[in-house]
C-alpha positions as CSV (number, residue, x, y, z in Angstrom):
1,X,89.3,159.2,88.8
2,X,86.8,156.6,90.4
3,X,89.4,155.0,93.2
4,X,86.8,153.2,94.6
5,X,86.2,151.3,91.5
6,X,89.3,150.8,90.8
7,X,90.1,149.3,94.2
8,X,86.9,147.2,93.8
9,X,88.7,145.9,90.1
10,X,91.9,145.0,92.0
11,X,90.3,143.2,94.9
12,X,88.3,141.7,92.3
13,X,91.2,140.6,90.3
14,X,93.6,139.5,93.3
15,X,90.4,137.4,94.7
16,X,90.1,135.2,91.1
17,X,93.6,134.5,90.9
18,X,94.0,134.3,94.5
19,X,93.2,130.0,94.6
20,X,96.0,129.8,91.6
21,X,98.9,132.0,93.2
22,X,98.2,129.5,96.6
23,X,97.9,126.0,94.5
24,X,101.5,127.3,92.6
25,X,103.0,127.7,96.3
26,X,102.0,124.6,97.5
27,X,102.7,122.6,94.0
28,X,106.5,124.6,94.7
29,X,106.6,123.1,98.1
30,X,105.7,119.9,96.9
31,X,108.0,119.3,94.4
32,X,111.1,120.8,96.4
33,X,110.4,118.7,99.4
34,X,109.2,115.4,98.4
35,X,113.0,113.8,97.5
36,X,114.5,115.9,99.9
37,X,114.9,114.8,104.1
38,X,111.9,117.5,105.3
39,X,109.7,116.0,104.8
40,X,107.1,117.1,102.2
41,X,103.8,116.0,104.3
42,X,104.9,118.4,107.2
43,X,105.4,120.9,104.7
44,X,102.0,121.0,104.0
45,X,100.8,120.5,106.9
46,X,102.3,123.5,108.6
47,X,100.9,125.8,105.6
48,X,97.4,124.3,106.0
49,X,97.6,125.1,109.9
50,X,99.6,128.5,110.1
51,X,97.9,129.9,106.5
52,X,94.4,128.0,105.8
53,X,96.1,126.9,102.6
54,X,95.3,123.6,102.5
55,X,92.1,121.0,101.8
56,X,89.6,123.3,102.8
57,X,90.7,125.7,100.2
58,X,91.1,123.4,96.9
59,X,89.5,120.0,98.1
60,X,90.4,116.9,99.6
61,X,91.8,115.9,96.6
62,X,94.4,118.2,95.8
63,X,97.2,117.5,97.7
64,X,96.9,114.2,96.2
65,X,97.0,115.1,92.3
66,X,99.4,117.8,92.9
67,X,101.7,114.9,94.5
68,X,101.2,113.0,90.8
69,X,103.5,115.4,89.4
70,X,106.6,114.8,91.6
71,X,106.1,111.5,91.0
72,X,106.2,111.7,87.0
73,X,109.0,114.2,87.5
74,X,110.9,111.5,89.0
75,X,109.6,108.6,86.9
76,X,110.0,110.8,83.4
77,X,114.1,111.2,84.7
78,X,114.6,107.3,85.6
79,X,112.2,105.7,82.4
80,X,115.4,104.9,80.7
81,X,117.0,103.3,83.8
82,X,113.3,101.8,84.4
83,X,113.1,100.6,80.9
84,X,116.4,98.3,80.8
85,X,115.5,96.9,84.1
86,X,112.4,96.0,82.9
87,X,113.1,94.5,79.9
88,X,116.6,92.3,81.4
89,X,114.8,91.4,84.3
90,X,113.9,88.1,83.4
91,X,117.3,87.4,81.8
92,X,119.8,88.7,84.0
93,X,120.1,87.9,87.6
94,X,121.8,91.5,88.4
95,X,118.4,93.0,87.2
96,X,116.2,90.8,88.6
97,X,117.8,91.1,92.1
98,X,117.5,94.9,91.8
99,X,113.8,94.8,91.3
100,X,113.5,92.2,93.8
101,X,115.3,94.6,96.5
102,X,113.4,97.4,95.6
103,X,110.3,95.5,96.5
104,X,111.6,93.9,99.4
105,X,112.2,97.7,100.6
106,X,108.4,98.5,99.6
107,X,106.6,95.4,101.4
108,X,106.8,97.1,105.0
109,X,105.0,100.8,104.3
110,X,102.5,98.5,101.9
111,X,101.3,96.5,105.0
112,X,101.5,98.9,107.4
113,X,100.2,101.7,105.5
114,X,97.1,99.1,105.1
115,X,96.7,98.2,108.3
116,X,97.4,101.7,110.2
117,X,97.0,104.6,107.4
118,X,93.7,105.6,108.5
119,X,94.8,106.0,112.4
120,X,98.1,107.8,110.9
121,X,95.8,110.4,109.8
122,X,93.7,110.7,112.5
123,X,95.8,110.6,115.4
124,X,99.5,111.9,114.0
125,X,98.5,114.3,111.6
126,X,99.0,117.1,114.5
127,X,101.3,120.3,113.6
128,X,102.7,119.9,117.1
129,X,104.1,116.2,115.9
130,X,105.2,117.5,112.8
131,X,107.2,119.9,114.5
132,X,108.7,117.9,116.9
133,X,109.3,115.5,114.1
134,X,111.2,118.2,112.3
135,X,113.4,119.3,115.1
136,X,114.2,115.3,116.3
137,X,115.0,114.5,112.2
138,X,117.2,117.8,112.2
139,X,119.2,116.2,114.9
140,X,119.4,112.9,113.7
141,X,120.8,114.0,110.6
142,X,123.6,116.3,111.9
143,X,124.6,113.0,114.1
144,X,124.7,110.8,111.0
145,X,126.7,113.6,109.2
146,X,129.1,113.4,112.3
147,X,129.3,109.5,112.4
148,X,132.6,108.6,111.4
149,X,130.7,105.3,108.8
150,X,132.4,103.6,106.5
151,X,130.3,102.6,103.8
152,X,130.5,99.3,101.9
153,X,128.6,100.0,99.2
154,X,128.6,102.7,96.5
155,X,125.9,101.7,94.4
156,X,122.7,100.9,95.2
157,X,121.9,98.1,92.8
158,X,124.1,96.5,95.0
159,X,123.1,96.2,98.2
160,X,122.3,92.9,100.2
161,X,118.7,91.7,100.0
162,X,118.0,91.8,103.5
163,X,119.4,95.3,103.3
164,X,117.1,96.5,101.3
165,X,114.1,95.0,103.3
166,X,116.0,97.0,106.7
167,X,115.8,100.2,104.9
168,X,111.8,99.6,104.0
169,X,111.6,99.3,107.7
170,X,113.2,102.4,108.3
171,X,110.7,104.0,105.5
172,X,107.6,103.3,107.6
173,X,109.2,105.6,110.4
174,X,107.9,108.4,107.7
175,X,104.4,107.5,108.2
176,X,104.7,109.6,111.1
177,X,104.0,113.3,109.6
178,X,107.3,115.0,110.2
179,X,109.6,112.6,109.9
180,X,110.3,112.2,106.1
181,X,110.6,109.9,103.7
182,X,113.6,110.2,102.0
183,X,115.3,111.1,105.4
184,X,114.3,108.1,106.7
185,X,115.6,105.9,104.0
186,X,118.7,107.8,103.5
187,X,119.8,107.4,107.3
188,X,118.6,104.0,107.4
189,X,121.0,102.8,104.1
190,X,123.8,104.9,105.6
191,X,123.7,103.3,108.9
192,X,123.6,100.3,107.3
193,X,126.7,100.5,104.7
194,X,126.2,102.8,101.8
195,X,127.9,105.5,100.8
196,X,126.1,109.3,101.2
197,X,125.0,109.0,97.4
198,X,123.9,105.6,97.1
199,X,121.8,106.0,99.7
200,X,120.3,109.0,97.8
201,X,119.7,107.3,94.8
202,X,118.2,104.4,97.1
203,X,115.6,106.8,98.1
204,X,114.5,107.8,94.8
205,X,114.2,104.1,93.7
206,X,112.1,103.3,96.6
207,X,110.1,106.3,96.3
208,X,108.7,104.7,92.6
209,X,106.5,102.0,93.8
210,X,106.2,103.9,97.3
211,X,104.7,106.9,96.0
212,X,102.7,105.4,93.0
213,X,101.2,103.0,95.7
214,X,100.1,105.5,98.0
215,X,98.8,107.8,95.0
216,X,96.7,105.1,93.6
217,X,94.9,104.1,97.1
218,X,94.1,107.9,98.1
219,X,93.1,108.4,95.3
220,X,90.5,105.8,94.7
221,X,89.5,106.5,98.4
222,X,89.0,110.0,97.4
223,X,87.1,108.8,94.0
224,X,84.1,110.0,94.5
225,X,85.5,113.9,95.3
226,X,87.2,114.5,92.1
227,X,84.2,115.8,90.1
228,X,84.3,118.6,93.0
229,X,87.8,119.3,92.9
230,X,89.0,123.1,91.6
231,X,90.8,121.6,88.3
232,X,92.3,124.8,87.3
233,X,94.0,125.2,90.7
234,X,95.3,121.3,90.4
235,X,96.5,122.2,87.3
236,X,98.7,125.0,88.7
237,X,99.8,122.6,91.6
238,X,100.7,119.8,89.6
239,X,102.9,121.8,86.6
240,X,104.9,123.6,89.4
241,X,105.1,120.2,91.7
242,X,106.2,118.4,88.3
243,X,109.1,120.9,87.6
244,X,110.2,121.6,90.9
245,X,110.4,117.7,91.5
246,X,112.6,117.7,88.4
247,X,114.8,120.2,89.4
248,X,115.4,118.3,93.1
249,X,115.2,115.1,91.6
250,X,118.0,116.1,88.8
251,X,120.4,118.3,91.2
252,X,120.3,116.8,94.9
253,X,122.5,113.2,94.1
254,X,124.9,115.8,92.6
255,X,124.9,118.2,96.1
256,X,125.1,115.2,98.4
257,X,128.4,113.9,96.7
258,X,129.8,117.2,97.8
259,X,128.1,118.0,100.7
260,X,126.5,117.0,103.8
261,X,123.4,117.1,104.8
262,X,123.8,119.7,107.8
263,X,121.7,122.4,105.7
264,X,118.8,120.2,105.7
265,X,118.9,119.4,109.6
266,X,119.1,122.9,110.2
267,X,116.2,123.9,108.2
268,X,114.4,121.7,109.8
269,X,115.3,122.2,113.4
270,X,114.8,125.9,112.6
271,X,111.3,125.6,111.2
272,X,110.3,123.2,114.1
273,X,111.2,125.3,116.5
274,X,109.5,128.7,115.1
275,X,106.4,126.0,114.2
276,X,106.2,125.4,118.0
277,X,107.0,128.8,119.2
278,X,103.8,129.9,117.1
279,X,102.0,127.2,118.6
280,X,102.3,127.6,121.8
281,X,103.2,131.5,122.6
282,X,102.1,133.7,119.0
């Protein structure tokens, strides 16, 4: 028996499959994290640093596309909700004000993100931020979860107008890689008077025109890199990233009606701390 040949088959093997098994991780980590408060950018980041799994390996266009399919995940669950506000929005006030708080809560990030997004990524985009991020948001959710609040709303069609611009404010706090998202807009409608699952369900809403925005700018920026992009390894990404998101997406305003959200802060504070412990002393 030839074992060197069939060693050389394996390696072979585990080589051409070896860009598909990473883009099916990182589409997994996508999709769990992007509706969660861990932030899904410092996710990433931390696997690009700590494992080289990152733009380098698939282009810089992949963590883009694969993000496309958490945001259909989300949008696929919420067409029917989407659909009726569309088509009542123009003749009943209740819709209209919804849609009109939703883009009150997306104006901030859409001018800042403008304005700043390219020094974002060039000065913050640091695994040492992100991990400081994650330990800092850890904290601040265990302190919401211990806040004795009492919410005043319990759905979020209903909250005031100027709440809904507050809570956009609190969003651009995410544009710092670490901090999350969702977290970000979950604490923020809290703070300000909603109920644990309201706030949830906020977050999703918001992400809508949030994510789509951000999708459709990157991507035209990163236009001209597409024709270059590993397609097969997208692919991979943006299936897994589509049915993780689903599952999140599906399960979590169920789990935070129940629970807090101490698992999450600890996740977080435990990953920022090993993050900074390899950093600085592996």
């Amino acid at each position: 028996m030839n074992f060197d040949a069939i060693k050389a088959a394996i390696v072979s093997l585990v080589s051409a499959h070896l860009d598909l098994f990473k883009a099916a991780i990182l589409g997994i980590v996508e999709g769990l994290t992007e509706f969660l408060p861990v932030s899904s950018t410092g996710h990433l980041l931390l696997m690009e640093h700590f494992l080289g799994w990152g733009d380098d390996s698939f282009g810089k266009s992949f963590a883009i596309l694969i993000q496309l399919g958490a945001i259909l995940a989300l949008l696929t669950i919420y067409f029917g909700r989407i659909w009726a506000l569309a088509t009542s929005m123009f003749t009943q006030w209740a819709a209209a004000r919804f849609v009109i708080g939703v883009l009150l809560a997306f104006m901030p990030a859409a001018v800042l993100g403008a304005l700043f997004g390219s020094f974002v990524k060039s000065q913050l985009f640091d695994v040492r931020i992100v991990c400081i991020m994650f330990i800092v948001g850890g904290f601040v959710l265990l302190w919401v979860d211990r806040m004795n609040l009492k919410p005043r709303y319990f759905e979020s069609t209903a909250f005031s107008l100027p709440m809904y611009f507050a809570i956009g404010v609190c969003q651009c706090l995410a544009m710092v890689p670490g901090v999350s998202r969702s977290g970000a807009t979950i604490v923020g409608a809290m703070l300000f008077g909603a109920d644990r699952r309201s706030a949830a369900e906020f977050s999703f809403w918001l992400a809508m025109p949030t994510m789509v925005g951000a999708f459709a700018y990157e991507a035209f920026k990163s236009r001209h890199e597409l024709a270059d992009a590993n397609i097969t390894a997208i692919a991979v990404g943006f299936v897994f990233s589509f049915i993780f998101g689903w599952i999140v997406v599906k399960t979590f305003l169920r789990y935070v009606q129940r629970h807090s959200f101490a698992t999450f802060a600890w996740w977080r504070i435990l990953l920022g701390s090993a993050g900074i412990y390899a950093i600085y002393f592996w």
